[in-house]
VEXDOLO-139226 format. One line per 10 residues: for each residue x, y, z of C-alpha. Coordinates in steps of 0.5 Angstrom, whole numbers, plus 500, padded with zeros to 3 digits. Layout:
// residues N
X:Y:Z | ...
//
This chain:
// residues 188
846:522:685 | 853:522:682 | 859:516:685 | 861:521:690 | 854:522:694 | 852:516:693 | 858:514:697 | 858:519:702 | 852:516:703 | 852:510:704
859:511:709 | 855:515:714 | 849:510:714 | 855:504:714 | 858:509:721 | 851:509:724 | 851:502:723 | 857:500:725 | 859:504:732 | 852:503:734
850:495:732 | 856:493:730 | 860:491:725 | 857:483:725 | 849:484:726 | 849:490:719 | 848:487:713 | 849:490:707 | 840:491:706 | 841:494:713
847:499:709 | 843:499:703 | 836:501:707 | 839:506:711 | 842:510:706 | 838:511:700 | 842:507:694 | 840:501:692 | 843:495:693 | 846:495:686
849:502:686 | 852:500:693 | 856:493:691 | 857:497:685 | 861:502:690 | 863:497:695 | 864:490:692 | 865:486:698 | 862:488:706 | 870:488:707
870:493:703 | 865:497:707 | 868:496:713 | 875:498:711 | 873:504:708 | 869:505:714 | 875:505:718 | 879:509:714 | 874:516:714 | 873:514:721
880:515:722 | 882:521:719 | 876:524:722 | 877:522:728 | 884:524:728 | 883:531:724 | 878:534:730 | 883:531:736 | 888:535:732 | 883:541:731
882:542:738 | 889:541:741 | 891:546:737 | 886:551:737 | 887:551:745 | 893:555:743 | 896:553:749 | 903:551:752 | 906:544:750 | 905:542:756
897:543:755 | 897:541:749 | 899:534:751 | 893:534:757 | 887:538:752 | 887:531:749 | 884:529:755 | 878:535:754 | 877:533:748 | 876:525:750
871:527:755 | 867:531:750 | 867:526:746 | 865:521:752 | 859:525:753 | 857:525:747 | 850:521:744 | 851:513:743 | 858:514:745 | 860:506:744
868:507:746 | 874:506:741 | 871:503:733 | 877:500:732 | 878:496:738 | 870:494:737 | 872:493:730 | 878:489:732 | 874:485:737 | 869:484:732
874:481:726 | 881:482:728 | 882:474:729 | 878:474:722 | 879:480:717 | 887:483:716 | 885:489:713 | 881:490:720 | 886:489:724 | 891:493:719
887:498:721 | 887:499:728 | 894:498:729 | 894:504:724 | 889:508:728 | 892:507:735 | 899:508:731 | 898:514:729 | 894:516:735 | 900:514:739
904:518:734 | 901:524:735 | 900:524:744 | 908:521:744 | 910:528:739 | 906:533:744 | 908:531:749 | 916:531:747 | 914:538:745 | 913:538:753
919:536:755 | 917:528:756 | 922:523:753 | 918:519:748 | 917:513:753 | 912:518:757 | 909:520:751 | 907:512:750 | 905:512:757 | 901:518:757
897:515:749 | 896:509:754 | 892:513:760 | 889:516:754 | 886:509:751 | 885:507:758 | 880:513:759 | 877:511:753 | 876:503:754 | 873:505:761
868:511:759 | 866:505:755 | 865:500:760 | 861:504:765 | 858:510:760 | 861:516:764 | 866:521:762 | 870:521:769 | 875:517:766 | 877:522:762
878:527:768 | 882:521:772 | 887:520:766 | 888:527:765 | 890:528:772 | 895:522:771 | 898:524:765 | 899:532:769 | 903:529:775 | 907:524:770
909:530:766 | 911:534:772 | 915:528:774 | 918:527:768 | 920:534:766 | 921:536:773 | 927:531:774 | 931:535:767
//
């Protein structure tokens, strides 16, 4: 198996893992076992766990991110929808198998205290996510604050959907984010 493979395989066995168990309960045997490669050809790859968890994190990221964007903008909606389809697409992901909330705060709960590259990373993820629902919803006619607060409904969908194992928050954002961007926009 080239580097490359072998690579592959050891981050999606360590993303099974870590959403699912945790970042702190999965050893590297569990990692190693669990994608096939030997524990040598894994340390070769990843020298360290922290190592692991960072790469983790970062694929996980531009995943995450690049099926937001992939969504919102295949609804080839209006501005305004385009802010509130990032909320369909949250509930879909809400509803999906072993959904376990958001692996960045469960990653920065875990080691955040401990580990700077974990916590760089989340402040990244939720940067950029922040970034992102801030640009459509200026797009929209919102000013930057209500795209912040709109990104904020959003983090709160996720965290409750996590908490109660439903995909209703989703819907409950959805709906706060359409009357504040209808607020907003109606008062320009």
């Amino acid at each position: 198996m080239d580097s490359e493979g072998a690579r592959t395989r050891i981050l999606d066995a360590a993303e099974d893992l870590f959403y699912g168990r945790g970042i702190q309960t999965v050893g590297m045997d569990a990692v190693r076992s669990a994608s096939g490669v030997t524990l040598r050809r894994l340390y070769q790859l990843f020298p360290s766990k922290g190592d692991l968890v960072e790469a983790y994190l970062l694929r996980r990221d531009a995943r995450w991110r690049a099926g937001l964007a992939t969504y919102v903008d295949a609804t080839g909606a209006a501005p305004r929808e385009r802010v509130l389809a990032v909320f369909d697409w949250l509930r879909g992901w809400f509803e999906e198998p072993g959904f376990r909330g958001c692996a960045f705060i469960n990653g920065f709960g875990e080691l955040g205290a401990t580990s700077p590259e974990v916590a760089a990373a989340a402040r990244r993820h939720k940067e950029e996510f922040f970034r992102y629902v801030t640009g459509l919803a200026t797009a929209a006619g919102a000013p930057v604050a209500t795209g912040r607060q709109v990104a904020l409904l959003a983090e709160g969908a996720i965290t409750t959907a996590a908490l109660t194992g439903s995909s209703a928050p989703a819907g409950e954002a959805r709906a706060a984010a359409a009357l504040l961007l209808d607020a907003v926009t109606a008062r320009r």
